[in-house]
Backbone as CSV, one residue per row, in Angstrom:
resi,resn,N_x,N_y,N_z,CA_x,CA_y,CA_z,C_x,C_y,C_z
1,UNK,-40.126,-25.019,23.743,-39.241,-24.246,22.888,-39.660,-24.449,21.436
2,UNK,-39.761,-23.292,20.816,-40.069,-23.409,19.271,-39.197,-24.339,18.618
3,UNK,-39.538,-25.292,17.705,-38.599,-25.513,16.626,-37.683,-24.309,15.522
4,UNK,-36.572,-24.542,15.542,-35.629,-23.782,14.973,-36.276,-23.220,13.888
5,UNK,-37.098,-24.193,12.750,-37.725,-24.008,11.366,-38.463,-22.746,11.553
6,UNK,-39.542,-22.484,12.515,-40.292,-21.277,12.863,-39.415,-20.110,12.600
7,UNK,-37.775,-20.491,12.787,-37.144,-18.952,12.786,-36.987,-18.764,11.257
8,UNK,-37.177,-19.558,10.257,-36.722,-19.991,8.978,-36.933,-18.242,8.351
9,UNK,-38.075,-18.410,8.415,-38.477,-16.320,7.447,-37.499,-15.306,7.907
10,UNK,-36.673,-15.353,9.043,-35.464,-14.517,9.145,-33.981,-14.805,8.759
11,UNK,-34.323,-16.183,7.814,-32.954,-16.280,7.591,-33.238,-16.695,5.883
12,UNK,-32.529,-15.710,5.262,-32.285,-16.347,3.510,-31.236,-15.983,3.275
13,UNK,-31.007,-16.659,1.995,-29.440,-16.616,1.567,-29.239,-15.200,1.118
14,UNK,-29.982,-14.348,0.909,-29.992,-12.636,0.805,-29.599,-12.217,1.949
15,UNK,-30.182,-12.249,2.894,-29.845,-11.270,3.990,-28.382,-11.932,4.345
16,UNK,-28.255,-13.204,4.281,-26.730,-13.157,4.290,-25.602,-12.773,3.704
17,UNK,-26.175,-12.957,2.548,-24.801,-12.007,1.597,-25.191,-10.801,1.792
18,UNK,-26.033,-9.898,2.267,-26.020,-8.560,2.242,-25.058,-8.275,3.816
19,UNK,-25.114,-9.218,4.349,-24.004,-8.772,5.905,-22.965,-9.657,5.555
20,UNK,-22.681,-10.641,4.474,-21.091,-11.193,4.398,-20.127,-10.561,3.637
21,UNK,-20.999,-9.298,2.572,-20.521,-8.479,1.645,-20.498,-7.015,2.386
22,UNK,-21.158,-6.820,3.414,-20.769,-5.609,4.079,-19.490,-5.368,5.184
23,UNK,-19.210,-6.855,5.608,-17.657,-6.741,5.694,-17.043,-6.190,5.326
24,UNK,-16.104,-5.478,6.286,-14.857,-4.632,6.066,-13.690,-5.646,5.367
25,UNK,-13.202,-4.767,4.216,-12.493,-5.762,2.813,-11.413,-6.564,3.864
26,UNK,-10.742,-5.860,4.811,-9.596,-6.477,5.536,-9.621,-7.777,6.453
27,UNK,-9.274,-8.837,5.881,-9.898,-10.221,6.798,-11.184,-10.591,6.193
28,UNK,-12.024,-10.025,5.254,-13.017,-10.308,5.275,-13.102,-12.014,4.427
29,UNK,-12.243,-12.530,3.460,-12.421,-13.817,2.784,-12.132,-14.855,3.864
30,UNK,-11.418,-14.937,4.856,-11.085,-15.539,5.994,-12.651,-15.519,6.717
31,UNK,-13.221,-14.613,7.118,-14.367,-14.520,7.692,-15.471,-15.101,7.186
32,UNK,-15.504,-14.747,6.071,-16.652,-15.157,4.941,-16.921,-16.323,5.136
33,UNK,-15.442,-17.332,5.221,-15.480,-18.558,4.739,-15.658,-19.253,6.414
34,UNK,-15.540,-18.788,7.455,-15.751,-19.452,8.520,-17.700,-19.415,9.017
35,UNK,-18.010,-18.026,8.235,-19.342,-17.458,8.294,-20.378,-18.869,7.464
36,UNK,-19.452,-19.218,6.562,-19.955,-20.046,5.207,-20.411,-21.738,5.938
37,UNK,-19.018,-21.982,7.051,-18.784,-23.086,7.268,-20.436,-23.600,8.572
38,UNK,-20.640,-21.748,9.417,-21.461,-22.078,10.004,-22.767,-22.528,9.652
39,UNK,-22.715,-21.301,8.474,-24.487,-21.900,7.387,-24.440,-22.779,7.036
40,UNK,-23.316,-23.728,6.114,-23.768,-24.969,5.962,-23.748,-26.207,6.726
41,UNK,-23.203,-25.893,8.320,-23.298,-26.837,9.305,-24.712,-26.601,9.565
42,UNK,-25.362,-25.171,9.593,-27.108,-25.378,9.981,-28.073,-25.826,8.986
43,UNK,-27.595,-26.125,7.703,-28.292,-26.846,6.558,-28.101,-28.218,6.558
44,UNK,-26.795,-29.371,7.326,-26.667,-30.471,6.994,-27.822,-31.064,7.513
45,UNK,-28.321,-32.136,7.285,-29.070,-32.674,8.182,-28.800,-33.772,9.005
46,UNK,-27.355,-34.113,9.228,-27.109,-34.553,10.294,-26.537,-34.029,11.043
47,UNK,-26.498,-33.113,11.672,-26.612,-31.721,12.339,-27.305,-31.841,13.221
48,UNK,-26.967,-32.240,14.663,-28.197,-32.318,15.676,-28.844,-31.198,15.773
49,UNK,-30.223,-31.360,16.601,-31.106,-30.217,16.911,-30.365,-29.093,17.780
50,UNK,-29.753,-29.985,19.046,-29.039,-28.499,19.988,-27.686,-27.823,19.594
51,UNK,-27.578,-28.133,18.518,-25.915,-27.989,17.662,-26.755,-26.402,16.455
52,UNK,-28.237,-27.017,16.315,-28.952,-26.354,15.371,-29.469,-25.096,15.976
53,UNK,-29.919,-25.299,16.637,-30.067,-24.315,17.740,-29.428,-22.904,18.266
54,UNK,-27.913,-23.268,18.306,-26.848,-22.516,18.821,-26.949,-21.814,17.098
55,UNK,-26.590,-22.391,16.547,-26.207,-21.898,15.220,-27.282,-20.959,14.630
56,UNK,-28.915,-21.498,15.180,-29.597,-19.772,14.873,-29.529,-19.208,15.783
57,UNK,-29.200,-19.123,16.804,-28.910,-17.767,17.635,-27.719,-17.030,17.118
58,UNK,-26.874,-17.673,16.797,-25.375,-17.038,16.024,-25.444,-16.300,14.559
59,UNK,-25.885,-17.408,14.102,-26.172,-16.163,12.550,-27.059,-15.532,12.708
60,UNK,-28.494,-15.583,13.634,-29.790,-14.413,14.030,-28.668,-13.467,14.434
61,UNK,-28.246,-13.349,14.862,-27.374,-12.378,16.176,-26.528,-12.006,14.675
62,UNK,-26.359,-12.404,13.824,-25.400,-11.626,12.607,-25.927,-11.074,11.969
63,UNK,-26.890,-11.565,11.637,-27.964,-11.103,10.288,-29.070,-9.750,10.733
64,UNK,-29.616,-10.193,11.916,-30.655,-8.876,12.391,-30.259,-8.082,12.694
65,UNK,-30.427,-6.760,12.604,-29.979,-5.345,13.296,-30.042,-5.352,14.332
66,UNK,-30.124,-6.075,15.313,-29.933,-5.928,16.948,-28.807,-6.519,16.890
67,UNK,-27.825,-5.764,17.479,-26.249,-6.142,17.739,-26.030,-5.440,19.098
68,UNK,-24.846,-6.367,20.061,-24.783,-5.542,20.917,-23.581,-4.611,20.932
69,UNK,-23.256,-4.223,19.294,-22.255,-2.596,18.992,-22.569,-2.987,17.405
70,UNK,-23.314,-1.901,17.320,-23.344,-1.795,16.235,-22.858,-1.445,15.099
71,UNK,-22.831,-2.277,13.677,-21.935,-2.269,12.680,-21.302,-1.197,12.351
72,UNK,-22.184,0.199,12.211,-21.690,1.027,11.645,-20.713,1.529,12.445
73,UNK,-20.251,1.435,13.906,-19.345,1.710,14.422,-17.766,1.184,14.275
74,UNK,-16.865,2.036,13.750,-15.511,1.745,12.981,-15.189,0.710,13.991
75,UNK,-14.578,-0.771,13.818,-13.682,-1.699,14.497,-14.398,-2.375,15.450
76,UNK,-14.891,-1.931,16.264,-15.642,-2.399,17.515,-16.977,-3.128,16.775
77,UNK,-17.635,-2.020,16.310,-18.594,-2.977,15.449,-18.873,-4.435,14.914
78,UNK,-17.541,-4.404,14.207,-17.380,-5.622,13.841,-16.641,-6.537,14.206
79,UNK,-16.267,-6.357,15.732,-15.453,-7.208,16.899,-16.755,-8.035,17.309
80,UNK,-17.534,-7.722,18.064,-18.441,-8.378,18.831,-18.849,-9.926,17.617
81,UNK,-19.229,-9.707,16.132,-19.299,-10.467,15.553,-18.099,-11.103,15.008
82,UNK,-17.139,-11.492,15.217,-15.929,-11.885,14.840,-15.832,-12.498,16.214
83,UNK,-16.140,-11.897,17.021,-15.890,-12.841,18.717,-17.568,-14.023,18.463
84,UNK,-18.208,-13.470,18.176,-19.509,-14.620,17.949,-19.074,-15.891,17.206
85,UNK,-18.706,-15.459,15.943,-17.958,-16.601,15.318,-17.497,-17.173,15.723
86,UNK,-16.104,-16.564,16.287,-14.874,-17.647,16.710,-15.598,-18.570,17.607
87,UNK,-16.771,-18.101,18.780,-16.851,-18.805,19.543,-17.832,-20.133,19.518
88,UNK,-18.663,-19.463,17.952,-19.230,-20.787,17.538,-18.803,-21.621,16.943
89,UNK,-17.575,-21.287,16.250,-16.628,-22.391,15.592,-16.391,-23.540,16.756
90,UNK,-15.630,-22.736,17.844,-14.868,-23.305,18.833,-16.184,-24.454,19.862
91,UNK,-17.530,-23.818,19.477,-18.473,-24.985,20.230,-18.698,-25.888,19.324
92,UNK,-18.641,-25.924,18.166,-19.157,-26.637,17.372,-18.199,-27.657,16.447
93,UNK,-17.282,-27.182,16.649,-15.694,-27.667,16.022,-15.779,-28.943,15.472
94,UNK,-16.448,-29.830,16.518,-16.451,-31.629,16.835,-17.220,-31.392,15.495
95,UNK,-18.402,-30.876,14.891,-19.340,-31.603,13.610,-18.808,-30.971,12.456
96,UNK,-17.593,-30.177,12.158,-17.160,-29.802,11.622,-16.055,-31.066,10.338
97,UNK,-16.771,-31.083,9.467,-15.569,-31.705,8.856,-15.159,-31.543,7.365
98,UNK,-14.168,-32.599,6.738,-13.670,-31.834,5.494,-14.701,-31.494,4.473
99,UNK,-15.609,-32.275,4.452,-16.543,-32.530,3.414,-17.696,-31.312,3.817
100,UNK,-17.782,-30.633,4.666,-18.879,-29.614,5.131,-17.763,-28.437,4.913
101,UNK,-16.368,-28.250,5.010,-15.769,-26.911,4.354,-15.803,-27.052,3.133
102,UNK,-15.530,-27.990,2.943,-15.520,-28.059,1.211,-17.019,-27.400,0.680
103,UNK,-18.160,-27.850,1.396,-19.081,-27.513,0.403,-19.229,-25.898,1.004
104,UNK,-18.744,-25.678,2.128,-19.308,-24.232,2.321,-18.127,-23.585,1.303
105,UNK,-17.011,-23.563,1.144,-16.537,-23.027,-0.082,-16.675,-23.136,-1.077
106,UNK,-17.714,-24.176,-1.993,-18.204,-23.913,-2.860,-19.311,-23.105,-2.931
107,UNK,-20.673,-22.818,-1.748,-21.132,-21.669,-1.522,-21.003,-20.740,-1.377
108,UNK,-20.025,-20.041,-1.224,-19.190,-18.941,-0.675,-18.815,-18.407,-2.229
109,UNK,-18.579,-19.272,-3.554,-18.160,-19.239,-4.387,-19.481,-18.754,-5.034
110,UNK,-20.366,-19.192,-5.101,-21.359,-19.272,-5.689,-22.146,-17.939,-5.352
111,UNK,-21.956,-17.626,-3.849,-22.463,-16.417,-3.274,-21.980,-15.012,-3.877
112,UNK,-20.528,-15.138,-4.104,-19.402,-14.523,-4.627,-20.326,-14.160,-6.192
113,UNK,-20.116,-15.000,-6.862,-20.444,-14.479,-8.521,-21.849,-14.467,-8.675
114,UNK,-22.935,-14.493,-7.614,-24.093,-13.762,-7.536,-23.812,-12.324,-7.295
115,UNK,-23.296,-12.429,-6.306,-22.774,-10.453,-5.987,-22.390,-9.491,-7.755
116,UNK,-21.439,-10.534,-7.896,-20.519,-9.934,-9.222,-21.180,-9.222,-10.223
């Protein structure tokens, strides 16, 4: 199995704010910030490898145009990724802690007044 790093050229902090800002406005700061919590659980580095793993298949699966309903489709679109989330929150929950929301909301912040 490849190392995760190989997937590195499909993931920058651009292509993420270009799909955390194309969120639909409704729910979307709630989302953002759970979206936020996953990127910076795949940046910590004590972050195991198979914890790392899951987490690029989850944001790959957000970020690339292969979706299985695609965005531009009203509601549904953006169900399938809102069910991705929740369900990587819910695997990953255990490495989740105060000090890793905290900093993903200061990214999220930072992401924010780059857009601006």
């Amino acid at each position: 199995m490849k190392s995760y790093s190989s997937y590195r050229k499909y993931y920058s902090e651009g292509k993420l704010r270009r799909k955390l800002f194309a969120l639909p406005r409704q729910g979307r700061d709630e989302l953002l910030e759970q979206l936020m919590i996953l990127w910076t659980l795949l940046s910590a580095p004590e972050t195991p490898r198979a914890i790392r793993l899951v987490l690029v298949g989850v944001l790959g699966y957000l970020i690339l145009t292969v979706d299985l309903c695609p965005d531009f489709i009203p509601i549904a679109g953006w169900a399938d990724d809102v069910a991705v989330i929740a369900s990587a929150l819910s695997y990953v929950h255990s490495f989740v802690t105060d000090s890793l929301k905290e900093q993903a909301k200061t990214k999220l912040i930072t992401l924010k007044r780059k857009k601006a």
